[in-house]
Every structure is written in C-alpha cells, then in structure tokens.
C-alpha positions as a Markdown table, in Angstrom:
| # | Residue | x | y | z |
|---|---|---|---|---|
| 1 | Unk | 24.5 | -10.5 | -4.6 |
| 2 | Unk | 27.1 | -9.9 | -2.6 |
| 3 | Unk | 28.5 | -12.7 | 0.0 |
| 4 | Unk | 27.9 | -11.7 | 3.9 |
| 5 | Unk | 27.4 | -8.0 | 3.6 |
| 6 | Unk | 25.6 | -7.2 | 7.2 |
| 7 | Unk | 22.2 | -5.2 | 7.1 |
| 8 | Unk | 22.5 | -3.1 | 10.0 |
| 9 | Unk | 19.0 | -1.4 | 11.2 |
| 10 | Unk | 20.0 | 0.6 | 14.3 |
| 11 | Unk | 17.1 | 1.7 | 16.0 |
| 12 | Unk | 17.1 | 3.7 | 19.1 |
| 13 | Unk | 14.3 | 3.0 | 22.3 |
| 14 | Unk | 12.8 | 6.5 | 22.4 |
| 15 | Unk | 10.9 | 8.9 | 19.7 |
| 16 | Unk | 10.1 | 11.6 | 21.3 |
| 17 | Unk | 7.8 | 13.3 | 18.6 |
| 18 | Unk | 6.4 | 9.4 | 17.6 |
| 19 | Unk | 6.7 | 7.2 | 20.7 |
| 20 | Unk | 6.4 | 3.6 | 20.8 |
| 21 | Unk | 7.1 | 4.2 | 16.7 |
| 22 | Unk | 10.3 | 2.3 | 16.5 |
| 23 | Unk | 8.7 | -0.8 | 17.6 |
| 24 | Unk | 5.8 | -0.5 | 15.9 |
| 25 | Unk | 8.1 | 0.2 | 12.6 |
| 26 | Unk | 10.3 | -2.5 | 13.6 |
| 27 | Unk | 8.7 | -5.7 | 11.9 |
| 28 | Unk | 7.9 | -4.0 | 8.7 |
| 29 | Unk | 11.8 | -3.5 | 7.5 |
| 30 | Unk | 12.5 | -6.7 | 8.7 |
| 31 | Unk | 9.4 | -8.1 | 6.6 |
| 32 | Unk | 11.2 | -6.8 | 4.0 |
| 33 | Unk | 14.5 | -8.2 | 4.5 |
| 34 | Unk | 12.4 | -11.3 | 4.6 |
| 35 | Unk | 11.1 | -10.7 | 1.1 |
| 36 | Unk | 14.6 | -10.0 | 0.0 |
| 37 | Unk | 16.3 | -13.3 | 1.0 |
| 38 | Unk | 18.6 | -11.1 | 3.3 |
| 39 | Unk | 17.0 | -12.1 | 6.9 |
| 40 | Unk | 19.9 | -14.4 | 7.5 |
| 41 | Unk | 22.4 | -11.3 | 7.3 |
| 42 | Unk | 20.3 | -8.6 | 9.2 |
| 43 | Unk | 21.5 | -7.2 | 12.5 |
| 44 | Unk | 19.4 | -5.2 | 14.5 |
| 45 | Unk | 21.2 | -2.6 | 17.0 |
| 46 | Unk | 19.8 | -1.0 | 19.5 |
| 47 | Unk | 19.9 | 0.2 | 23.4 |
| 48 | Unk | 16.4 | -1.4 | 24.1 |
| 49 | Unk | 16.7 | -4.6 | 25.4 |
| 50 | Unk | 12.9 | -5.0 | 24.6 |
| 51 | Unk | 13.2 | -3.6 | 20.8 |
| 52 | Unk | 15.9 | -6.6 | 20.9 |
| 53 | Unk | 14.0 | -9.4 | 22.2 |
| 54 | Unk | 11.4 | -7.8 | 19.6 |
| 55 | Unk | 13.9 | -8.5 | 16.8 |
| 56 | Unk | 15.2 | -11.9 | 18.2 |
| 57 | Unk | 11.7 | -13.3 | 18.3 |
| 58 | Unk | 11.3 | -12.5 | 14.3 |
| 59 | Unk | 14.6 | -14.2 | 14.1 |
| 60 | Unk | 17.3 | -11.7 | 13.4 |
| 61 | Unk | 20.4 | -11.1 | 15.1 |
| 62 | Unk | 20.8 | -8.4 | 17.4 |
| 63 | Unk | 23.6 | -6.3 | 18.9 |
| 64 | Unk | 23.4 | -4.4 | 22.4 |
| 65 | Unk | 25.1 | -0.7 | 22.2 |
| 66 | Unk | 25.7 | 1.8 | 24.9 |
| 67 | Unk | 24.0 | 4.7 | 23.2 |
| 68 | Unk | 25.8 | 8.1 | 24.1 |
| 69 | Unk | 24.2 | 11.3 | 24.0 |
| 70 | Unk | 24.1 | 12.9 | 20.4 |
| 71 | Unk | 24.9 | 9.6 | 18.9 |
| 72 | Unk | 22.8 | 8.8 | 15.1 |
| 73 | Unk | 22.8 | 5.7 | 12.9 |
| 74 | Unk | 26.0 | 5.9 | 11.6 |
| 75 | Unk | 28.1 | 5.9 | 14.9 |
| 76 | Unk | 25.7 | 3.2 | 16.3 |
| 77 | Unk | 26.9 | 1.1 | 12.6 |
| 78 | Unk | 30.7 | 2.1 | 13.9 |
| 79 | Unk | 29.8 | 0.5 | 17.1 |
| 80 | Unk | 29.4 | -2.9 | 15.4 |
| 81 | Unk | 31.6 | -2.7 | 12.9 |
| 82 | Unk | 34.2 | -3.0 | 16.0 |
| 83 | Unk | 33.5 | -6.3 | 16.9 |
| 84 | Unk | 32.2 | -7.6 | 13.4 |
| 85 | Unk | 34.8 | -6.2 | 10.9 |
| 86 | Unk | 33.4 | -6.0 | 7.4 |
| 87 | Unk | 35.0 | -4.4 | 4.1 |
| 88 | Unk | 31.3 | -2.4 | 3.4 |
| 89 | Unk | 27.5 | -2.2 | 4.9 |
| 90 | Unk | 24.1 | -2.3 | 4.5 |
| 91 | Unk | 22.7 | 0.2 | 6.3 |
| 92 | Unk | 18.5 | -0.5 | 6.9 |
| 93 | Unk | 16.3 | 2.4 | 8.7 |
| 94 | Unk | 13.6 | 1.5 | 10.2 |
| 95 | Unk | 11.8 | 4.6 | 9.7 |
| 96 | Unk | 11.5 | 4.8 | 6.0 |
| 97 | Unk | 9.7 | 1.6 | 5.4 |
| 98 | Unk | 9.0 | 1.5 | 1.8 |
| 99 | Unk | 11.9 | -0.1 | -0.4 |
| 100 | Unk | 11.5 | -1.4 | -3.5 |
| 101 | Unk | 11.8 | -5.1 | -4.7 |
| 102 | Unk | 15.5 | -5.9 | -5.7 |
| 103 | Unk | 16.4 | -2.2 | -4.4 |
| 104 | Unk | 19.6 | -3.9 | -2.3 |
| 105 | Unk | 20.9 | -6.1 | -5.8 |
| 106 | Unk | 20.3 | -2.9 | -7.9 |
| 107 | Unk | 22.5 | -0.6 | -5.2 |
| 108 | Unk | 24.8 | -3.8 | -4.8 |
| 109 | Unk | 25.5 | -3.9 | -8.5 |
| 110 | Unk | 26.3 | -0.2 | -8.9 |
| 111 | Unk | 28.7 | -0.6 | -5.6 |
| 112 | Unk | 30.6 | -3.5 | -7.5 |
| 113 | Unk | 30.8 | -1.2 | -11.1 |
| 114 | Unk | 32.3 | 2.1 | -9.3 |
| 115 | Unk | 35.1 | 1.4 | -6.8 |
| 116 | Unk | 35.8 | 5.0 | -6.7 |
| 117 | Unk | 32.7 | 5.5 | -4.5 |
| 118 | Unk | 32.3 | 5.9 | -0.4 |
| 119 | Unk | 28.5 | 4.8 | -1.0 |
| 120 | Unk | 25.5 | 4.5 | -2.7 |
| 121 | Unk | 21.9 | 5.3 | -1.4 |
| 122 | Unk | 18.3 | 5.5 | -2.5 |
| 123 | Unk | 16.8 | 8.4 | -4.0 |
| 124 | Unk | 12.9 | 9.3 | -5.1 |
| 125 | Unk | 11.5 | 11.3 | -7.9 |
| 126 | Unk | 9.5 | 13.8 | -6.8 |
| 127 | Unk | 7.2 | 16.4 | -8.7 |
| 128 | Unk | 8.3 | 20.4 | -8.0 |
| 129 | Unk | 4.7 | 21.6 | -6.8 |
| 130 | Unk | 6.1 | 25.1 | -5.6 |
| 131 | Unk | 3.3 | 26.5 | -7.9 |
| 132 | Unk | 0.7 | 25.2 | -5.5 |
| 133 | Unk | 2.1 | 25.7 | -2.3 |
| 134 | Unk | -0.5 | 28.9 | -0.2 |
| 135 | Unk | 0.1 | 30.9 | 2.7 |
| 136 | Unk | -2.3 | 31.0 | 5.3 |
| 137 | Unk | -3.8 | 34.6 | 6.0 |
| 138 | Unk | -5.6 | 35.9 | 9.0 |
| 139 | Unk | -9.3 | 35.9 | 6.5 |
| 140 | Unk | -8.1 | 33.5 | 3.6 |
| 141 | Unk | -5.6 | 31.6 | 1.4 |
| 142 | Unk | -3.2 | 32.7 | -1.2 |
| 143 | Unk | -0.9 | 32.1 | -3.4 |
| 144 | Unk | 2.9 | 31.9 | -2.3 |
| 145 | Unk | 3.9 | 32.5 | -6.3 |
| 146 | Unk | 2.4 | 34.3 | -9.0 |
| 147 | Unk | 2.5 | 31.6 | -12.1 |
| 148 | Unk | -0.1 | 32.1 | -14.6 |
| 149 | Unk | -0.8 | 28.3 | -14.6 |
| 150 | Unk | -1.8 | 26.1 | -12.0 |
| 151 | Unk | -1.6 | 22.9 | -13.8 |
| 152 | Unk | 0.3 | 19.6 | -12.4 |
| 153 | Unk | 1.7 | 18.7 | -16.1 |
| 154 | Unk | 4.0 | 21.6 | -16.0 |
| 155 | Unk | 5.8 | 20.4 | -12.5 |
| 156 | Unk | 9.0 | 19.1 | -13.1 |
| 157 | Unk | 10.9 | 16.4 | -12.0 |
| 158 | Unk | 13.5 | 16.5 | -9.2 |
| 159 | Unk | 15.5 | 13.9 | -7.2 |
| 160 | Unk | 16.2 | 13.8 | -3.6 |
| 161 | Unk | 18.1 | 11.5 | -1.3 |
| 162 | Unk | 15.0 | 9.6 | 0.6 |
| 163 | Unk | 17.3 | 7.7 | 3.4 |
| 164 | Unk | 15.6 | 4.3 | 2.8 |
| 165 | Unk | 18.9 | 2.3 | 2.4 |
| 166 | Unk | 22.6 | 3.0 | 2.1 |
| 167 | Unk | 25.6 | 0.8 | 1.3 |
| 168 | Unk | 28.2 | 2.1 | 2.7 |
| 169 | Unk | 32.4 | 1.4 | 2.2 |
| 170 | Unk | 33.7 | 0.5 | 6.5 |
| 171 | Unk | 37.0 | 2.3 | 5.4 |
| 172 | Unk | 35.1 | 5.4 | 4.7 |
| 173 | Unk | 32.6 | 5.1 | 7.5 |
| 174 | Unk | 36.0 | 4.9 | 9.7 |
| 175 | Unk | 37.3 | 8.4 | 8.5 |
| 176 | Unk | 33.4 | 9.8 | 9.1 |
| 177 | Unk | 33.2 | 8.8 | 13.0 |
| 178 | Unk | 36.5 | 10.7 | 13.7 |
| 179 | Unk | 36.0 | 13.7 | 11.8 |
| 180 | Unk | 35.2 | 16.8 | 13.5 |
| 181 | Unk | 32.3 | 17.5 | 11.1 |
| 182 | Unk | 30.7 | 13.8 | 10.5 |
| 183 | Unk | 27.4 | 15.3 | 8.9 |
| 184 | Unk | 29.1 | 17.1 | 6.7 |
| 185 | Unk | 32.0 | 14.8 | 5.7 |
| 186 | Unk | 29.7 | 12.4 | 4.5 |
| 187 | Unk | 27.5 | 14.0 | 2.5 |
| 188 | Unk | 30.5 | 16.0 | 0.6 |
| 189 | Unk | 32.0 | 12.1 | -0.3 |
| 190 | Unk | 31.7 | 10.7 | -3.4 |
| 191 | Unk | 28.3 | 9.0 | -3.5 |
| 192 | Unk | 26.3 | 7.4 | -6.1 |
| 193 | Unk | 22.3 | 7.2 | -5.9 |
| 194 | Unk | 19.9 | 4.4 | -7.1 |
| 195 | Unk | 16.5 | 5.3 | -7.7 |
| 196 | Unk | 13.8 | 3.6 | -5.2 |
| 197 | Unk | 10.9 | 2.9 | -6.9 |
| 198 | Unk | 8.3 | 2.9 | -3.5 |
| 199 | Unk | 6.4 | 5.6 | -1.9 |
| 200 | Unk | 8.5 | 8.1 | -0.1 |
| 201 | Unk | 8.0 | 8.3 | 3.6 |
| 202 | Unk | 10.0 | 9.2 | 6.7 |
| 203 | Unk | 8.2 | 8.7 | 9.5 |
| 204 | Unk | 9.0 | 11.3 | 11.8 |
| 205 | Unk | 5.6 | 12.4 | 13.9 |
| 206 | Unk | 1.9 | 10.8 | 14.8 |
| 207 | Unk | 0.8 | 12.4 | 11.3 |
| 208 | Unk | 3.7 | 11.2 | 9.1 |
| 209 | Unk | 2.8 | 7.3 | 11.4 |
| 210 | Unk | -1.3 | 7.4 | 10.2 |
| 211 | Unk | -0.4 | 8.3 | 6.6 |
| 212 | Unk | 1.5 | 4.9 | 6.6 |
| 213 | Unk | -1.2 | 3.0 | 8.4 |
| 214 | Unk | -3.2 | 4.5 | 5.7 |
| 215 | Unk | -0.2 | 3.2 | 2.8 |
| 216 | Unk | 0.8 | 0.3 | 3.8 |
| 217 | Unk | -2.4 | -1.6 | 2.9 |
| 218 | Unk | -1.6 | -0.9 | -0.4 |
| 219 | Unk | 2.1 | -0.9 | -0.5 |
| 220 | Unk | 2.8 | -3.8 | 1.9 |
C-alpha cells in the first residue's frame, strides 16, 4: 500500500439525464473505500454544499470547488491538488460503482513496478457480440451482419478502459490541465491498465440507474 495517496471522488451537484443520481451514487463508492481500509484518505469534491454535508456525515473529508463551465473530473482533481500537493492520485468516480476487492493494491503495485508510466486505470473484459446485434425495421428485426453462426462461444474477448478508478502521476496531471487538447493528451500518455474484476457499469441515465438497483443486490 502506498502511504497517504488521496482518493479523490469529484462529483458534481447536477445530472441532467440522471438527477438526484450523484447523491444517490454517493454512499456506495465510499462503502467501498470503507471495505478497502482507504476511508481515512478519501476526499470528496464537489460544488454542492449538500453532496458535502452528505459525505462529511459518512465521515470523509470534503473539499468545496468553484466549478466553471466545461469543467470534468480531472480539472476538479487539479483544483485540489493546489492546496494539497501530492506526488500521484487516486482518482474514485462515483458513477461506476462496481470495483473489485484489492483493485486499488493491484493498480498501486503495477504504479510502483513501471515509473515510466503517467497512470494506470481499470479495464473490463468484454465479449464481441456484434454477431447479435439487429436493426429495427418498420414490420420486423434483422440481422445487422450476415455470420453463419449465431453462437456466444465464438465471441471473442476484448478489453476496454471501464473508468472505475485511475491512479494518476500530479506531474502529469499538471501538463494535462494546461494543454490545449486535455482529452486528448491524456489518453495518448503512456498508461498501463489493471483488469477490474466487477460488473461493468457507468451510470449515465434512469435506465443505466435501475439496472444497478437491480445489481447491486448481488454485487454489493
């Protein structure tokens, strides 16, 4: 484990295509965190002074931004990491709630073994179902491909970056904020992936939010 590394979860006040879903989502990450023996070292940031009394009342510390228009997760991070200068990150959405156990030590160890890295983050294994995927016509269903088999076995394997946790080098963060293409600059760094065992889910809309209702009796 790593000594003092933060866990940031910024979380904005407003969803507009999920409302109310932040604070609902909230208390589940910081169960986690919980779990994890990480509680202590969890900072919660956010423009809602209610989504803060929220996270002060399940005993985490919380920082007050000044969100500015356009403004995502990683500039709200920057916004911290003013006033609270640490060497690398945790960063903890909220809206991808399923993380698997020791997920943090597993990403933490790889961190420690490649100092030529700018970060590490979780990735799931998903099944390539293109075969299955239909279009919907005015009188019926068909088809998008034309495979001669329709069976699961012969879907393969794929990987893709699920968002549920990053750790994340301050020095490289610093050079993302002030370039003039941050999306971009990031995601063509030199990164390393750790696979996350859990469900995927990013909760995004009212559909994606009763799918997890339905999970998380399972999962949490």
């Amino acid at each position: 484990m790593m000594s003092n590394i933060p866990v940031l979860i910024p979380i904005k006040e407003h969803s507009e295509r999920c409302p109310e879903k932040n604070r609902y989502l909230l208390p589940y990450t910081i169960n986690y965190l919980k779990q994890q023996g990480r509680l202590s070292s969890a900072w919660v940031i956010s423009d809602s002074p209610a989504l803060l009394a929220l996270a002060s009342s399940l005993h985490v510390n919380t920082f007050l931004e000044v969100r500015m228009p356009g403004q995502n997760e990683r500039t709200a991070c920057w916004s911290f990491l003013q006033l609270h200068p640490y060497p690398e990150f945790l960063l903890c959405p909220a809206t991808q709630p399923f993380r698997s156990e020791n997920l943090i030590d597993e990403m933490e160890c790889v961190y420690k073994n490649r100092g030529d890295i700018d970060f590490v983050t979780a990735m799931t294994i998903i099944a390539d179902r293109q075969q299955f995927y239909v279009n919907q016509m005015p009188d019926r269903y068909e088809f998008r491909t034309h495979s001669e088999c329709r069976m699961g076995v012969t879907c393969e394997n794929t990987f893709m970056i699920d968002g549920s946790l990053y750790l994340i080098r301050t020095s490289f963060l610093n050079s993302i904020v002030h370039s003039q293409d941050p999306t971009s600059s990031f995601w063509n760094a030199k990164f390393t992936c750790v696979i996350n065992k859990a469900p995927f889910m990013d909760i995004d809309t009212k559909d994606d939010l009763y799918k997890f209702n339905f999970l998380k009796k399972f999962f949490l």
